[in-house]
N, CA and C of each residue as an Amber inpcrd file, in Angstrom:
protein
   540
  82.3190000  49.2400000 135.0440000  82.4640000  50.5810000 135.5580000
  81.1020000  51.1600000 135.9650000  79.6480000  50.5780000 135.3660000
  78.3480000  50.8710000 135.4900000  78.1860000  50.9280000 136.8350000
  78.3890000  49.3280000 136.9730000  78.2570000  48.9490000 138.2160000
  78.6360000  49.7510000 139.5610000  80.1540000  49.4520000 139.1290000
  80.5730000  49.9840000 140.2180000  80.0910000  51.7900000 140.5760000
  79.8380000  52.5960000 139.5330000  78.8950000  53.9620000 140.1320000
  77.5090000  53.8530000 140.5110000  77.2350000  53.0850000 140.4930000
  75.6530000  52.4170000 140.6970000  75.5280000  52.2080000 142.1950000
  76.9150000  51.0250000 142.5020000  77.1560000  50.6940000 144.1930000
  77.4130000  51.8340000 144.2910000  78.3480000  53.0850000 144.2390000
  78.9310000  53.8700000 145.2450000  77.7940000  54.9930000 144.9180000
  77.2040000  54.9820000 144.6500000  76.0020000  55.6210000 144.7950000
  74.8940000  55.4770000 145.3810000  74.5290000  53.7870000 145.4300000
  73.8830000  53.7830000 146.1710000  74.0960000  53.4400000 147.5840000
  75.4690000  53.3230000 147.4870000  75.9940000  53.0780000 148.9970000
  76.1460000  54.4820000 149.7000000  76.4190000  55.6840000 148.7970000
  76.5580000  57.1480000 149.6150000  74.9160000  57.3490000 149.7910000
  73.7410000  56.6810000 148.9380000  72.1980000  56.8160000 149.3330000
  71.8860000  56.8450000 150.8010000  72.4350000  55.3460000 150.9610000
  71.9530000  54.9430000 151.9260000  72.6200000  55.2190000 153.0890000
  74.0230000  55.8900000 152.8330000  74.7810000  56.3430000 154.4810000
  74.2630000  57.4890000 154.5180000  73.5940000  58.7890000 153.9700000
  73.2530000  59.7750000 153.8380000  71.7000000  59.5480000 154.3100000
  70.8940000  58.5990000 154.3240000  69.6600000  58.1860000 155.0110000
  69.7800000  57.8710000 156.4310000  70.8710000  56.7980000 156.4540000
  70.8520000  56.5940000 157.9790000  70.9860000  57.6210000 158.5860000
  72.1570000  58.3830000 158.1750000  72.6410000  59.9000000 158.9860000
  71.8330000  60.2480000 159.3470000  70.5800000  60.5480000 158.5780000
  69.6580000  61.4310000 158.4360000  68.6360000  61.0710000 159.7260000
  68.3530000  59.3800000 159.3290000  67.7380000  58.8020000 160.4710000
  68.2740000  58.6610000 161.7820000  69.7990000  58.8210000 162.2920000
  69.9260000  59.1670000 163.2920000  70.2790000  60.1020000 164.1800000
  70.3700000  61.3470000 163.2930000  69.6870000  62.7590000 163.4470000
  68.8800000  62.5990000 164.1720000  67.6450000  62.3930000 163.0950000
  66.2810000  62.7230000 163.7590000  65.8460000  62.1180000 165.0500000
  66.9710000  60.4680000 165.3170000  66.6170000  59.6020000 166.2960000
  66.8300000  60.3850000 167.6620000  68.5510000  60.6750000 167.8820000
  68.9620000  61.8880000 168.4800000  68.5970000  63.0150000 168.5990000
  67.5110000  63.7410000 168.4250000  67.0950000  64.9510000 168.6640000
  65.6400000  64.5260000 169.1440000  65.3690000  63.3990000 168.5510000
  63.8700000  63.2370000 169.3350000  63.7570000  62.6540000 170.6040000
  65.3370000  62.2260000 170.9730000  65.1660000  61.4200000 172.0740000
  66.1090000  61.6810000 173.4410000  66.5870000  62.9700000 172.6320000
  67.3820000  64.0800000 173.6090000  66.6140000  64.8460000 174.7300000
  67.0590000  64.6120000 175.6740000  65.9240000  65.6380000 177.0340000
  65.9410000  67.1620000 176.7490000  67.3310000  67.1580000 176.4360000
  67.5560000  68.9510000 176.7150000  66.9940000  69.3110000 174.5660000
  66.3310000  68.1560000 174.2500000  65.4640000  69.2960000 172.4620000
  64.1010000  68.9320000 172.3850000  63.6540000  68.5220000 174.0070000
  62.4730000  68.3280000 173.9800000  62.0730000  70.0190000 174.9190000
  60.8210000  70.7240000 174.3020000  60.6160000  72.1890000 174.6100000
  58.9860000  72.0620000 174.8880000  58.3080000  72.3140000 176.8100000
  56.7750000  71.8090000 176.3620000  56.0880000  72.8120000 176.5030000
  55.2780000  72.1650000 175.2980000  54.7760000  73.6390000 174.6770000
  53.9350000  74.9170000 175.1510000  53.4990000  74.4490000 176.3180000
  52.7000000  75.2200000 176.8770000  52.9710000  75.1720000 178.3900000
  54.4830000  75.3860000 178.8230000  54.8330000  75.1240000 179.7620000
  54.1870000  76.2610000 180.7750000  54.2620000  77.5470000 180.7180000
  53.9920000  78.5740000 181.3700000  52.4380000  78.3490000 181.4480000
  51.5740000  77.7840000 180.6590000  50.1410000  77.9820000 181.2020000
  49.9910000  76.3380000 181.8850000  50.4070000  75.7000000 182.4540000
  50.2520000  74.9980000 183.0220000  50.8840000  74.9820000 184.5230000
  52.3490000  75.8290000 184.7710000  53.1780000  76.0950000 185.6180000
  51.8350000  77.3340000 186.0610000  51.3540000  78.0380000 185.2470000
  50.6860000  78.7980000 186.0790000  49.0020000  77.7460000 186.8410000
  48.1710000  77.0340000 186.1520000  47.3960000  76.1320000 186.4420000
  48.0050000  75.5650000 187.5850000  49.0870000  75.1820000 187.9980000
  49.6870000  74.5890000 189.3870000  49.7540000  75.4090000 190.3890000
  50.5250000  76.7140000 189.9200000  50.6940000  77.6640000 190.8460000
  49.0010000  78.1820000 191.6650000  48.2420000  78.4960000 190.5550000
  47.1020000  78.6470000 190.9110000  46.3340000  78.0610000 191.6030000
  46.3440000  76.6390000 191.7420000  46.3820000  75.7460000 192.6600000
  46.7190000  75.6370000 193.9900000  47.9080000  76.0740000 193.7800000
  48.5550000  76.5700000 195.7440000  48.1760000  77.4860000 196.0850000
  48.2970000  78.6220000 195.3720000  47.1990000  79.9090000 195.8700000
  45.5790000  79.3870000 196.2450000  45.0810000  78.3120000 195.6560000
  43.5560000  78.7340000 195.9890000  43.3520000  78.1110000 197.4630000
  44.4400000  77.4720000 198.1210000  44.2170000  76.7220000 199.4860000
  45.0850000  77.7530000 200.5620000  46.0000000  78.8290000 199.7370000
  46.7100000  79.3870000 200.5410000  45.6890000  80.7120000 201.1560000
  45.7790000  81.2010000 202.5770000  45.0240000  83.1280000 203.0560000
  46.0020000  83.0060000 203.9270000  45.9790000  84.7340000 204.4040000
  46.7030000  84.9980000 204.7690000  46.0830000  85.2490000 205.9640000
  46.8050000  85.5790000 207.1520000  46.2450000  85.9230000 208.7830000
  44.7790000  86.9040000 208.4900000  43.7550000  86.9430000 208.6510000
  42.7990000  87.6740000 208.9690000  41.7510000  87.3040000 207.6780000
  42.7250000  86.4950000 206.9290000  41.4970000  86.1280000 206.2300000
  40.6520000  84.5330000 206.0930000  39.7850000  84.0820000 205.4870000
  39.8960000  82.9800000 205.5650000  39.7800000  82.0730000 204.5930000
  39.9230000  80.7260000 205.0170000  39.8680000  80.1850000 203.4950000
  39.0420000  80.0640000 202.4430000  39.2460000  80.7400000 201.3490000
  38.3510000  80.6590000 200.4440000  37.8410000  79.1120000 199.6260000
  37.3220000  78.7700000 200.4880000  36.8550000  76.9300000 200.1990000
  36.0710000  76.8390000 198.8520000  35.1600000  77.8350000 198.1980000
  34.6210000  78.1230000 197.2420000  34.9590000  78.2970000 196.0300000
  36.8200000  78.9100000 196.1010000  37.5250000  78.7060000 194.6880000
  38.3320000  77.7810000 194.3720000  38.3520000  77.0340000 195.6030000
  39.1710000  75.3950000 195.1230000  38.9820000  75.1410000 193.9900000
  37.6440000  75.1150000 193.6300000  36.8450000  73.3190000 192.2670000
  37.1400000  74.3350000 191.0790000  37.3490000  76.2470000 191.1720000
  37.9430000  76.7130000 190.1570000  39.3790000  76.1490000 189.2740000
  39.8780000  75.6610000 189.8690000  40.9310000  74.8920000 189.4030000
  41.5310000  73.4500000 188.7410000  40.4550000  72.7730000 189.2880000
  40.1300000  71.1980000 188.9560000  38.6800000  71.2040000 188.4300000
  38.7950000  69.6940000 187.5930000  37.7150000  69.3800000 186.7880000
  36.9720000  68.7390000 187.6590000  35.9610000  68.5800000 187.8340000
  35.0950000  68.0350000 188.9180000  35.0950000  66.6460000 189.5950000
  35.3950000  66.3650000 188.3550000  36.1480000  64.2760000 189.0270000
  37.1050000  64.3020000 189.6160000  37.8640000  65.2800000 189.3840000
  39.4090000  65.3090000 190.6110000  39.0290000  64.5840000 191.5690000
  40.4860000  63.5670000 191.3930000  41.0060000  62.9360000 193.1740000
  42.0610000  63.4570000 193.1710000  42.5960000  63.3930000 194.8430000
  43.8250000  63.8860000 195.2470000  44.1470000  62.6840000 196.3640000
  45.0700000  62.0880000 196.0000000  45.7700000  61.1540000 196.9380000
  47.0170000  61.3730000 197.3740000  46.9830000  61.2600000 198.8140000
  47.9140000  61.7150000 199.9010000  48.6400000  60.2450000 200.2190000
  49.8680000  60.5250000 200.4980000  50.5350000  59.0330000 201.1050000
  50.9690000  59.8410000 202.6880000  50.3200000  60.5840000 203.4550000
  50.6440000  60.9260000 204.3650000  51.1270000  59.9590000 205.2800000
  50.3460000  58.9600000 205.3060000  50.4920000  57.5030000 206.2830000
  51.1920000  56.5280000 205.1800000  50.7940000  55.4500000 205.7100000
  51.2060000  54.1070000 204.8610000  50.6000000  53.7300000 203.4780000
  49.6190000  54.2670000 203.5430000  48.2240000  53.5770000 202.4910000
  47.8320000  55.1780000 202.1410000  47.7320000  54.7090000 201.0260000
  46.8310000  55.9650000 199.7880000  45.3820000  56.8530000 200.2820000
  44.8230000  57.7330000 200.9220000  44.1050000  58.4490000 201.1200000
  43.7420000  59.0800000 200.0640000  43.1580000  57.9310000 199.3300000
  42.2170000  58.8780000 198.3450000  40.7110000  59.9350000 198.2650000
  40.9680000  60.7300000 197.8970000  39.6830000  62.0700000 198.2480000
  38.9600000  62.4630000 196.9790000  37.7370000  62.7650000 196.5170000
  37.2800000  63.3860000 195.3080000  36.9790000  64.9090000 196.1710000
  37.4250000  65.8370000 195.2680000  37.3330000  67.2320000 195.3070000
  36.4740000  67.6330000 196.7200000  35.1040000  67.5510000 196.5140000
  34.5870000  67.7510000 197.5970000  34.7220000  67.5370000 198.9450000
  35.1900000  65.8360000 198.5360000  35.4990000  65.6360000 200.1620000
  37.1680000  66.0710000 200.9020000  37.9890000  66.2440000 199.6370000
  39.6070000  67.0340000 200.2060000  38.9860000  68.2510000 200.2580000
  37.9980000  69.0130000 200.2420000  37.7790000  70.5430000 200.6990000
  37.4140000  70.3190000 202.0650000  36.3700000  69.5840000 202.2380000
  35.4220000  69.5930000 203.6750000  36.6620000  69.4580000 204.6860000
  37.6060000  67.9290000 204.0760000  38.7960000  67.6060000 204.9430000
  39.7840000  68.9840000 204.8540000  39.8230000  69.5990000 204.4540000
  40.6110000  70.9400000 204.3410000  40.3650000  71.7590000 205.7090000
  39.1530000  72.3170000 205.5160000  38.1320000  72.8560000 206.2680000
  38.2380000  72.0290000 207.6220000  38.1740000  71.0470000 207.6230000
  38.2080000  70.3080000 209.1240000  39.5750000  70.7640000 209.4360000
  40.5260000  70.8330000 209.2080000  41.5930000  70.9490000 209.0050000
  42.4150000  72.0870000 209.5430000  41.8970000  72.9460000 209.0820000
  41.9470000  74.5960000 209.2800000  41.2600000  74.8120000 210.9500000
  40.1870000  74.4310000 210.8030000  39.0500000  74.7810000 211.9410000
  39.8630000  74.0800000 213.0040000  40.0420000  72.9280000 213.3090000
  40.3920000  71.4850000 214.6160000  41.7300000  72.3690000 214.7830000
  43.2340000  72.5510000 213.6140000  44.6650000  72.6070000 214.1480000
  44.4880000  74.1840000 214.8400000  43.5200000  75.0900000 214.6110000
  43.5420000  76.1030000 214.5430000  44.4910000  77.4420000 213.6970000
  44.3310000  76.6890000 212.7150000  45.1990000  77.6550000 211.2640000
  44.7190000  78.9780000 210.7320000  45.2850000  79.7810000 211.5320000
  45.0470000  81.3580000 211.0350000  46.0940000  81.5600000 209.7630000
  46.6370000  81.2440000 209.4020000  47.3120000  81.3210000 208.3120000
  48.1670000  80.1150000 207.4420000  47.8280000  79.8940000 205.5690000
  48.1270000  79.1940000 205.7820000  48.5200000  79.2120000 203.9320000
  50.1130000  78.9590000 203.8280000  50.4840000  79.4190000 202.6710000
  51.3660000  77.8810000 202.0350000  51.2320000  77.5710000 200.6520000
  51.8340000  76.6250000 199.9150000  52.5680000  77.0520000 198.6620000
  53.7420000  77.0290000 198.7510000  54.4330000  76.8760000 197.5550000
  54.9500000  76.4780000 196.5810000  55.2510000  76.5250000 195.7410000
  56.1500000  75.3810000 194.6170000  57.4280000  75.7490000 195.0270000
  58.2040000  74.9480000 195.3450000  59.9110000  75.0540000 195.5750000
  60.7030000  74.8500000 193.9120000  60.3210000  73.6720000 193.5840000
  60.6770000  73.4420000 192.2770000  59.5150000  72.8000000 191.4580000
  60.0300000  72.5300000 190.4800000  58.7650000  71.9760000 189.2470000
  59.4610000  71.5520000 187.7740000  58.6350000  70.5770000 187.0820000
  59.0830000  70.3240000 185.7250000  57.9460000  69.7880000 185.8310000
  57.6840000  70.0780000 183.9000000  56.1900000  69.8210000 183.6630000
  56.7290000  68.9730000 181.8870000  56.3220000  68.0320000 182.0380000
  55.7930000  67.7100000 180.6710000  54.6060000  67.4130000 180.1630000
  54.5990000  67.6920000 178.7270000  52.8100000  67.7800000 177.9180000
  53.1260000  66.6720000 176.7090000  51.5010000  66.2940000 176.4830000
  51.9220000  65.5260000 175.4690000  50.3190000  66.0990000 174.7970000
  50.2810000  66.4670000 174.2980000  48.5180000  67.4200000 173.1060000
  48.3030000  67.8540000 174.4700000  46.9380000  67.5110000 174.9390000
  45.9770000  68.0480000 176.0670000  46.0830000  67.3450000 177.4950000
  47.3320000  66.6230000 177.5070000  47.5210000  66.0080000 178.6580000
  49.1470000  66.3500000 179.2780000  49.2220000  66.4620000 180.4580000
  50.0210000  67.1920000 181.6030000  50.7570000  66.5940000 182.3640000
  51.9220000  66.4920000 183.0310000  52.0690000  65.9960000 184.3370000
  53.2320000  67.3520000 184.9380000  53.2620000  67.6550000 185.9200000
  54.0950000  68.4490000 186.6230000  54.5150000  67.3700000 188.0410000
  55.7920000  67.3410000 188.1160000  56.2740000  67.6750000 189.2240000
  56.6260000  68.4870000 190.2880000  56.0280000  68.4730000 191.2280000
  56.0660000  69.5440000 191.6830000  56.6190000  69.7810000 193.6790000
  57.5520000  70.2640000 194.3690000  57.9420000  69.7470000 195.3960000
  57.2820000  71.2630000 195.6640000  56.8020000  71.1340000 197.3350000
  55.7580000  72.0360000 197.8310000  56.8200000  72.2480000 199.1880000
  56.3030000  73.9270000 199.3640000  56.9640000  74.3400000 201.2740000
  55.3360000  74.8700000 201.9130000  55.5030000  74.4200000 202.8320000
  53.7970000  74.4010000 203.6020000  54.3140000  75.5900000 204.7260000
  53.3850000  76.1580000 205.0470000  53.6410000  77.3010000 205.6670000
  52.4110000  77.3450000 206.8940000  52.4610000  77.0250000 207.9440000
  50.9180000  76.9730000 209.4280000  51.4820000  78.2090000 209.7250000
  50.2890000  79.2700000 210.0030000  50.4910000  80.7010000 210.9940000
  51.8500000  81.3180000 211.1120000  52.8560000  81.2980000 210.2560000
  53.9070000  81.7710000 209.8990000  54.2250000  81.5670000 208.9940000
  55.2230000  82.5630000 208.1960000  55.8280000  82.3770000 206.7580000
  57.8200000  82.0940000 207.0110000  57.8520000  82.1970000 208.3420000
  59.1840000  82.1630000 208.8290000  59.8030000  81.2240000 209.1270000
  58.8840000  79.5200000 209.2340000  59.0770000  78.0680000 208.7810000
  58.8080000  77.3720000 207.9870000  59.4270000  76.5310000 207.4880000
  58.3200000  75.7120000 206.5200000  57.9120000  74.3990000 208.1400000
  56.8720000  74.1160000 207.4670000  55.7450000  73.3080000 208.3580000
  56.1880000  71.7490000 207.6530000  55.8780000  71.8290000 206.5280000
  56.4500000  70.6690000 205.5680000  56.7580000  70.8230000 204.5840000
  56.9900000  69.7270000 204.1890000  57.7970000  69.8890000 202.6260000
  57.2060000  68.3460000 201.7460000  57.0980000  68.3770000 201.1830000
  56.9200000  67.2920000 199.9690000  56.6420000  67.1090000 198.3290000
  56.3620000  66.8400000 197.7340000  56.7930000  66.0160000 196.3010000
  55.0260000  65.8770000 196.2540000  54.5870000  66.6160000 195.3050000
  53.2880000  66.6500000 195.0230000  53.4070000  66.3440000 193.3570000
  52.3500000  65.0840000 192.5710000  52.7920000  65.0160000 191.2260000
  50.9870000  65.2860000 190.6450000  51.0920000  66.1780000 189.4480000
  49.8140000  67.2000000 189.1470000  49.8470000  66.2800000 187.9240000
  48.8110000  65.7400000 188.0700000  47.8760000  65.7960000 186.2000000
  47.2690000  66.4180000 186.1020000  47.0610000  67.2830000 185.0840000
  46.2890000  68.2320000 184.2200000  45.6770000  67.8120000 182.7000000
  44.9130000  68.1030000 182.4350000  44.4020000  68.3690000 181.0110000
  43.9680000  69.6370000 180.6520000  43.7130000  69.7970000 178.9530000
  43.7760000  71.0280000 178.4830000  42.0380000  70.9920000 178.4510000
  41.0360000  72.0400000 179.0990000  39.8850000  72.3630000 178.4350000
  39.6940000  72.9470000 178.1170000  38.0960000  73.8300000 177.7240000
  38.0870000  74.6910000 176.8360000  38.2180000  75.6630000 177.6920000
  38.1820000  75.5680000 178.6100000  38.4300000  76.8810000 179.7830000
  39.7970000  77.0820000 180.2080000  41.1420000  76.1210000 179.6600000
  42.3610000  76.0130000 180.0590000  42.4550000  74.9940000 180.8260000
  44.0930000  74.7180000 181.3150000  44.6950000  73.6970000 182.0440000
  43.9320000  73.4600000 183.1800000  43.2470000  72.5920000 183.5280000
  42.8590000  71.7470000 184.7400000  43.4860000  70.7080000 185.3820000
  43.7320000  70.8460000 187.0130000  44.2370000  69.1750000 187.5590000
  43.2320000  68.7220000 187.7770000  43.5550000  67.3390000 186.8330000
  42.4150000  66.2170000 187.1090000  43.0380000  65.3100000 188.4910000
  44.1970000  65.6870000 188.9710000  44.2110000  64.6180000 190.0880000
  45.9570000  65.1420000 190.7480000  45.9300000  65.2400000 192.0110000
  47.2760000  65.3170000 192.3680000  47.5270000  64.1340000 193.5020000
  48.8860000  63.3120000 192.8000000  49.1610000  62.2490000 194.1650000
  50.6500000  62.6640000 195.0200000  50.6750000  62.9890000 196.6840000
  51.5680000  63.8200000 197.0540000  52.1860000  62.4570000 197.7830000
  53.7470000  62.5600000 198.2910000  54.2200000  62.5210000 199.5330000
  54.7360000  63.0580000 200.3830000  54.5000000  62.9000000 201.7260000
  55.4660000  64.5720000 202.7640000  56.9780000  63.6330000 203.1350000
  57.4890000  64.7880000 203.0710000  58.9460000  64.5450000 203.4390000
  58.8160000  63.7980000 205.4890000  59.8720000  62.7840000 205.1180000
  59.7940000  62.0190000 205.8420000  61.3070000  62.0470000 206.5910000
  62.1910000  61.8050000 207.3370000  62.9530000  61.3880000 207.8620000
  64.0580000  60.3100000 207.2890000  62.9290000  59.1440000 207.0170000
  62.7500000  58.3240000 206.2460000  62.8380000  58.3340000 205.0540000
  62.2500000  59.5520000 204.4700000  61.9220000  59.4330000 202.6960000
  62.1720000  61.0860000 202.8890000  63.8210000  61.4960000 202.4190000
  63.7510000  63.1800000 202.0990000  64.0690000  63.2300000 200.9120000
  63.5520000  64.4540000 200.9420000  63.0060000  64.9180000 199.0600000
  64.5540000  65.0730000 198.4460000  64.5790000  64.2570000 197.4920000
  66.1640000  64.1620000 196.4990000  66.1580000  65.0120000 195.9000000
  67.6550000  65.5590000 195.8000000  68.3920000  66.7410000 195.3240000
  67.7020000  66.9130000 194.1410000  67.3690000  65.8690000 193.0940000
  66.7740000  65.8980000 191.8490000  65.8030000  66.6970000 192.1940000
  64.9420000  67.0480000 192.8880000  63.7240000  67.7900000 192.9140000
  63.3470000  68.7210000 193.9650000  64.8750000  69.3250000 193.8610000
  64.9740000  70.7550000 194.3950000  65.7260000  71.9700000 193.8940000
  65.4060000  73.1020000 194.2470000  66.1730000  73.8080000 192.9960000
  67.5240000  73.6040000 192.8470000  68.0610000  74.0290000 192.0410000
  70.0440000  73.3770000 191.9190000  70.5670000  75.4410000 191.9820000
């Protein structure tokens, strides 16, 4: 009779552990009970980002508060073409600037359409799908799928690097990563 309360005891031990362990398995590995933690100061670090390339008609681009936003090693790679156009900070400003000056861009505004950001401590990634706006706010110009790394410094969220693609014909931006 020892025995046998011994097994059913330690047999209710151990179903009361697993439970327990697949609880915890299930909630850690659930999308919708994962919460990141610092979602709003990083959604704003992105946003801030599109603002610092965006002026409006009469003004011009403020080329000077770009590197406010990124850590100084920033690259930004474009798949505009076939092959990766990779840039370090300085030289995606100058190319900015060429940019502005050659198409003749009196105005010139970027948005976030949609976004999801996950963090893991001091490291970032956002997704982020963009509406491009040339000398009007009454088209979009383009559209594409821009993906942001960030890290946390002591000054706040920085992108250390954004790699984009523009919407293509070919390649249009999936329902997944537009607002619902």
């Amino acid at each position: 009779m020892k025995n046998l309360l011994l097994i059913a005891a330690l047999t209710l031990a151990i179903s009361a552990c697993q439970t327990a362990e697949k609880k915890a398995a299930d909630s850690s590995t659930s999308p919708s009970a994962y919460t990141v933690p610092e979602d709003s100061a990083i959604t704003k670090a992105v946003h801030d980002a599109y603002a610092a390339i965006s002026f409006k008609k009469g003004e011009k681009p403020r080329l000077d508060e770009i590197g406010n936003y990124f850590i100084p090693q920033a690259q930004l790679i474009n798949f505009r073409t076939d092959t990766a156009d990779v840039s370090t900070l300085p030289q995606f400003i100058n190319l900015y600037k060429q940019f502005v000056s050659s198409a003749h861009i009196d105005e010139f505004y970027e948005e976030e359409a949609f976004g999801k950001t996950e963090q893991f401590g001091r490291v970032a990634h956002r997704i982020s799908t963009y509406n491009t706006y040339l000398n009007t706010r009454d088209s979009i110009a383009e559209r594409g799928v821009n993906s942001f790394q960030l890290i946390k410094t002591p000054k706040g969220w920085k992108v250390s690097s954004i790699i984009w693609d523009v919407e293509k014909k070919s390649l249009p931006v999936p329902d997944y990563y537009l607002k619902k």
